[in-house]
C-alpha positions in Angstrom: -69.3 -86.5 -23.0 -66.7 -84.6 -24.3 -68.5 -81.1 -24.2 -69.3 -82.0 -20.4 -65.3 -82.6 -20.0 -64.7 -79.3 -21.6 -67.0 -77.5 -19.6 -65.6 -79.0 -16.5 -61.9 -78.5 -17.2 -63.3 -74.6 -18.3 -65.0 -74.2 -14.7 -61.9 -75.8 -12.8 -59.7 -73.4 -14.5 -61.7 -70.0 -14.2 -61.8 -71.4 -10.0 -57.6 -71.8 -10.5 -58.1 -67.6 -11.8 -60.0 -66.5 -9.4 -58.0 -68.0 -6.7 -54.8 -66.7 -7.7 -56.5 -63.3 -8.1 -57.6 -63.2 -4.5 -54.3 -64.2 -3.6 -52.1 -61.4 -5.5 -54.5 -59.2 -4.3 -53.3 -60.7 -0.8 -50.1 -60.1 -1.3 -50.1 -56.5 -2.7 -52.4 -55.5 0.3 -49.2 -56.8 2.3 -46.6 -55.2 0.1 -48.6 -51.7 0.5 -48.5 -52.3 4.3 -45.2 -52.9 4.5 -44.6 -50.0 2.3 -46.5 -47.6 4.5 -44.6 -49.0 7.7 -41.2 -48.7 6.3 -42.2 -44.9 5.4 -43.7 -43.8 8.3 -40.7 -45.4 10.3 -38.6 -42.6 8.5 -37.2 -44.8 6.0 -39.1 -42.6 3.2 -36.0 -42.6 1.2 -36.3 -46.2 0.1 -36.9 -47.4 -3.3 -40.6 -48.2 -3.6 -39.2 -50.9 -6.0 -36.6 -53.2 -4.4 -37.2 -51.9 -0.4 -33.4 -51.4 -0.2 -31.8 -48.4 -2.3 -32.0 -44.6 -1.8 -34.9 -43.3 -4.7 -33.3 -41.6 -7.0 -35.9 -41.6 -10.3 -38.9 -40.6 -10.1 -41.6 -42.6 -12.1 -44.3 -40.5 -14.3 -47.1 -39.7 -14.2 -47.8 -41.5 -10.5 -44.8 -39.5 -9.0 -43.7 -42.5 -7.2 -39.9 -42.1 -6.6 -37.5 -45.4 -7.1 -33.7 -46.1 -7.0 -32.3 -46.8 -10.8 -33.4 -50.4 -10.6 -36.8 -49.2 -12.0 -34.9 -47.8 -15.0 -35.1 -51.4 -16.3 -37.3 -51.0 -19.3 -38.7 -54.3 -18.5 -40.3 -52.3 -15.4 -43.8 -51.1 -17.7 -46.0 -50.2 -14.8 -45.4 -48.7 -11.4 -45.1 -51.2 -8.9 -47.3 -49.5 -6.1 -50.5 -48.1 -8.6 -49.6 -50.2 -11.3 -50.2 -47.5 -13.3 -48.0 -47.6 -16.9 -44.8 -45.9 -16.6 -44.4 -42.8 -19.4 -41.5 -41.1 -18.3 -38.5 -41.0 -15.5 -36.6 -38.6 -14.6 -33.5 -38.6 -12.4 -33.8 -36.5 -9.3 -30.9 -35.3 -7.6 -31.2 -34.5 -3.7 
């Protein structure tokens, strides 16, 4: 009874994963979107980070270019390839 109980709660929760997979991928799919809109509506100059701030760092090796908030070592991966992060560099424009 117990091992049936187990292998119940296991399936619920690998239906929980999945679902919340599906739905980040949801909502990246959307934050890419809005991403491509806000560039091609000749706001290219925003941080690809918080939407608001002129980019200013540029993100290694995906060459994505951010405002300083991405300098926040807490930020490990770029937030549009979510690729790791190995180096910034400050570019100046």
């Amino acid at each position: 009874m117990v091992a049936v109980a187990a292998e119940t709660e296991e399936a619920r929760l690998k239906e929980i994963e999945a679902n919340l997979d599906y739905s980040l991928g949801v909502v990246r799919r959307r934050l890419e979107e809005v991403i491509r809109r806000k560039a091609g509506s000749g706001n290219s100059k925003l941080c690809c980070v918080c939407m608001e701030g002129e980019r200013q760092v540029l993100l290694m090796p995906c060459r994505h270019l951010c405002r300083g908030c991405s300098e926040d070592e807490r930020l490990k991966d770029c937030p549009i390839f979510r690729s790791e992060i190995r180096e910034r560099m400050v570019v100046y424009s």
